[in-house]
C-alpha positions, 0 to 999 in steps of 0.5 A, spaced: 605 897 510 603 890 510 609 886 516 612 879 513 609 875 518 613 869 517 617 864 511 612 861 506 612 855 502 611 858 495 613 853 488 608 852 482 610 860 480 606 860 473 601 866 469 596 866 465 594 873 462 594 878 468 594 872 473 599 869 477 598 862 479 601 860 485 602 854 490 604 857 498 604 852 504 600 847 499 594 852 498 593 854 491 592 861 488 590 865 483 591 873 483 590 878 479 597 881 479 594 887 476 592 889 483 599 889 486 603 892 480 602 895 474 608 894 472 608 887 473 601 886 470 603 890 463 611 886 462 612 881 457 611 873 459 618 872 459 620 878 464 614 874 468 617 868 468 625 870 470 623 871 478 627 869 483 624 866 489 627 869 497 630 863 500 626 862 506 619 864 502 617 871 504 617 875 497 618 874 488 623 879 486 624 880 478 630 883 477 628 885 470 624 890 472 626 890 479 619 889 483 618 885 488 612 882 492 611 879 499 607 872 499 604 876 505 602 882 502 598 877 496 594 875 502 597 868 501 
């Protein structure tokens, strides 16, 4: 199990087919999703993009599935 080390900066949430683009502490990301969640991966773009961002940064939740994934367990 990966422990939350610290808040993060994340904005700038976005797919493109089963990447998640992403900016955290003014870096940018591009991950493939589909080796963090299958369930994420095969959702339809509009559960993708109804996320809910933690308020001190540490995860993504998505309630319609209800999956959720840490910045630092993407290796951000």
């Amino acid at each position: 199990m990966t422990a939350v080390n610290e808040a993060h900066t994340a904005k700038n949430i976005r797919f493109e087919n089963n990447f998640i683009l992403l900016t955290v502490d003014d870096k940018n990301y591009k991950i493939d999703v589909s080796n963090f969640s299958k369930k994420l991966a095969s959702s339809p773009d509009s559960v993708k993009n109804n996320y809910i961002l933690s308020p001190s940064g540490y995860g993504i939740h998505w309630p319609d599935i209800d999956e959720d994934l840490s910045i630092d367990g993407l290796n951000c």
